[in-house]
N, C-alpha and C positions, 0 to 999 in steps of 0.2 A: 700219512698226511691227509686232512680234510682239503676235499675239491667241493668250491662251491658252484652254485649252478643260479643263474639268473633266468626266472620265471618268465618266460616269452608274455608282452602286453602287462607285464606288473610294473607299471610306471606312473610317478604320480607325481607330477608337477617340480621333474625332475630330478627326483630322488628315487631308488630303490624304494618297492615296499615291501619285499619277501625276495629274503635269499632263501637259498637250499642249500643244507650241506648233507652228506651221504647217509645221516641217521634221524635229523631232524627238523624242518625250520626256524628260523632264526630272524626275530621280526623285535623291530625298535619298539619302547616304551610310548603309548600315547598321551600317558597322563602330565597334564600341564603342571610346570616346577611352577614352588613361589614365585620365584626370581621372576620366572616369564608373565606371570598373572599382575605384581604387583608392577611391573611394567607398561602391561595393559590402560592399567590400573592410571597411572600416572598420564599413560597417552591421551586415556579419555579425559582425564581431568583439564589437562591442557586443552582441548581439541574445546571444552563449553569454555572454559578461561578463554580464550582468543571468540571466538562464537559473542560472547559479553559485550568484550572491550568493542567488535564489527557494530552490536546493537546498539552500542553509547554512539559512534562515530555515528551511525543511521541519527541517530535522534538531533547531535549537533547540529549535522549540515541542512536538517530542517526546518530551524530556527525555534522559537517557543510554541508551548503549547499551547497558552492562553495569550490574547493580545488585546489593548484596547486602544485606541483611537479617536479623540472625541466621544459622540455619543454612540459607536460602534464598536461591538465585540465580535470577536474571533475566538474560534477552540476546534480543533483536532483531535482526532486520536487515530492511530494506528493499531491493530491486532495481528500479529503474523500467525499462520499457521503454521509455519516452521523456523522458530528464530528468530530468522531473517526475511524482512517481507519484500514482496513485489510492488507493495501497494508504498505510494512517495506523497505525502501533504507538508508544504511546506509556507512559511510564512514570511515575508521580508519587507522592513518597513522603509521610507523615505519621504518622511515630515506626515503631510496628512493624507499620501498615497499609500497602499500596503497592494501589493502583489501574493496572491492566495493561490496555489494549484494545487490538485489533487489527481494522482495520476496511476498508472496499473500498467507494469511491465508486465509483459506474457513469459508464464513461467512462473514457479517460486522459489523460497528457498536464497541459497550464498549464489549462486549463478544470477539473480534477478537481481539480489542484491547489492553486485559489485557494479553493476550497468544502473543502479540509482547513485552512486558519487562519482558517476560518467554525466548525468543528467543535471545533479545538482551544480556541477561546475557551470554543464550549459546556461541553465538557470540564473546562473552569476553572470553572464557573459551577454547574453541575448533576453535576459528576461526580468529585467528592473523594473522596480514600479512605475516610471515613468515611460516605459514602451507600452506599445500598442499590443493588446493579446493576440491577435492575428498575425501581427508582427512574428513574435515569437514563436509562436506554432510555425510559422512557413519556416524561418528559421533553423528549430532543434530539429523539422522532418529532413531540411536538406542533410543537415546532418550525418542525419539517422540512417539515411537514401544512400551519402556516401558509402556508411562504411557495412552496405550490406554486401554479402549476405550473413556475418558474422552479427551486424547489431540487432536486437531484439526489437516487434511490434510494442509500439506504449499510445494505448490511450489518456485523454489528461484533459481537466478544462480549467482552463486558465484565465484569470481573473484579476480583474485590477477597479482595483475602489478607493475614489477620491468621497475621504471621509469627510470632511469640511460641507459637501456639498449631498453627499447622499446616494454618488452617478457612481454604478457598477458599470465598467466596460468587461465582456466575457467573449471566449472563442472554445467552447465544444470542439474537442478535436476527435471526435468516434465514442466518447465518454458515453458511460449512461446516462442520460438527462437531470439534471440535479431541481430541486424541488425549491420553487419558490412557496413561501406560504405567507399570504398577506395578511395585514394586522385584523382585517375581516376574513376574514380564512377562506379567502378565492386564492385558489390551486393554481399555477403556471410550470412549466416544463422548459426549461433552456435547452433549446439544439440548437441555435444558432453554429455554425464555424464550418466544420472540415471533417474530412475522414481521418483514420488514426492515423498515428504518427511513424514516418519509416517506411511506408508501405507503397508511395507514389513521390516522386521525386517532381512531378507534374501538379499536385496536387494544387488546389488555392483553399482558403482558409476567409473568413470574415468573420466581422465582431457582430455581435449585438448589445445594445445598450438598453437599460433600464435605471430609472430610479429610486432605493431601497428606503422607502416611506420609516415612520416611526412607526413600530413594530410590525416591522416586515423581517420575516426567517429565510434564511435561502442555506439548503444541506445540500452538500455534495456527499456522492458515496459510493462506493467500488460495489462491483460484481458479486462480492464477496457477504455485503448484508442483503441484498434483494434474492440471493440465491444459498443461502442459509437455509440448512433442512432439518425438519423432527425428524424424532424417531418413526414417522408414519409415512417419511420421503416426500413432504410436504414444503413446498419454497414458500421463504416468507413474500416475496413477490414485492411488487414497485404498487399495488394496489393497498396491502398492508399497512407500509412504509408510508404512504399519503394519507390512510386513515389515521394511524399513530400518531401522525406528526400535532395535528390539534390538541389533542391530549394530553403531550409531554411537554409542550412550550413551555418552558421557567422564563424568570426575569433574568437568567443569564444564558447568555450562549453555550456555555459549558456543562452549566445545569440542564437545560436545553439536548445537547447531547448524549450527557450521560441516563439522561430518561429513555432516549431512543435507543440505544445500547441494551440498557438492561427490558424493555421488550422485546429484541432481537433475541436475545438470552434466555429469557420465558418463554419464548414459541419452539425456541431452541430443543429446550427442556431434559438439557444435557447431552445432546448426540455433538460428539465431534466437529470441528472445524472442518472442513476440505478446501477454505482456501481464504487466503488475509482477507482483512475485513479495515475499513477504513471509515473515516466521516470527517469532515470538515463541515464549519457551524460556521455563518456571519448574521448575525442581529442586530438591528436596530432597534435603541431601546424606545418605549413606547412611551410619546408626550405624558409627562405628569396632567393629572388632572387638575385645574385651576381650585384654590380656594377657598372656603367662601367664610367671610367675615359674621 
């Protein structure tokens, strides 16, 4: 009768890897069956199927991508670098107010992305066009304060425009600066607000107001286009992004954006994402010129 003998340290994640028996070893097959591949097979398929359906919920809960308002347009876009983004622009109307934020969880990916329909609720809850931006930012921070240390750092600048009139109310909550460009193309920088969100339960927050003239550009935009690199390890920078912005102005906000996108993309020059990329667009369209008989 064969005695077998177990190989002191041949142990691999709780299986046997090499028996002995008295003439020869005796070692299992590695090579993967159909059965187990097309299984795989199947798993992955499921795993981008649900991944999809996450991407469509991302996109509902943050309402449309183009909007217009009187003589004011809106447009967004989101770029994830994995799937699912960190980066949240969302749009929500009430008669001739609309509420616009564009915001950047830390982190990327399904973990960032399950903590944007934790925010978008907030957003529902605390952050109507008819509140105050500053409002709200103190708001989703206490929130955010409560349920640390599990909830994630989010920057966001939040924004409310009464379109009847022209009056952006905004609250910078640790955001990058988002770029005014006036119909004479003098440059402004919003930091008005607060530090980012989550991170001081102490914090306070304020607005600043402006009024968005007829063709006047105001972009928001993540981390994610100003720190965009060539192949040469070259950031497109917030200096770039200010020079561009004159050259791409279309007659629509959307047009308007997708100028800036595809120079982010050219400087790009094909080197990989390393992290979402976002923009939000509000325009005022610029007085017709009168006449003349």
């Amino acid at each position: 009768m064969n005695t077998y003998t177990v190989v002191p340290g041949d142990f691999k994640y709780g299986t046997f890897t090499s028996l002995m028996t008295s003439s020869s070893a005796v070692r299992p097959s590695t090579a993967p069956s159909k059965d187990g591949i097309d299984l795989l097979l199947r798993e992955r398929f499921d795993l981008h199927a649900q991944l999809f359906d996450a991407v469509q919920i991302q996109r509902k809960l943050s309402g449309p991508r183009v909007l217009r308002c009187g003589d004011v347009q809106f447009a967004r876009e989101v770029f994830a670098a994995r799937y699912l983004s960190g980066d949240f622009t969302t749009f929500s109307q009430d008669g001739s107010r609309v509420l616009a934020v564009l915001g950047d969880i830390a982190g990327k990916g399904v973990a960032a992305a399950m903590w944007f329909t934790h925010l978008a609720g907030l957003l529902q809850s605390c952050g109507r066009p008819d509140f105050n931006p500053s409002t709200t930012a103190s708001e989703i921070n206490r929130h955010l304060c409560y349920l640390q240390p599990v909830a994630p750092f989010v920057t966001a600048f939040i924004a409310q425009m009464d379109c009847d009139r022209g009056a952006l109310t905004y609250c910078n909550a640790g955001h990058f600066p988002p770029i005014l460009l006036r119909q004479d193309e003098e440059i402004c920088l919003l930091e008005t607000g607060g530090p980012l969100l989550g991170a001081l339960e102490s914090a306070e927050f304020q607005s600043g107001e402006l009024t968005l003239e007829p063709g006047d550009t105001l972009v928001v935009y993540s981390d994610g286009i100003v720190e965009c690199r060539n192949p040469d390890g070259e950031e497109f920078g917030l200096d770039r992004l200010m020079a561009a912005l004159p050259r791409t102005r279309q007659h629509s906000a959307q047009g308007t954006l997708m100028m800036l996108l595809a120079t982010v993309q050219e400087f790009a020059n094909g080197y990989p994402m390393s992290d979402d990329m976002s923009l939000t667009l509000i325009q005022r369209n610029a007085d017709e010129p009168a006449m003349t008989r």
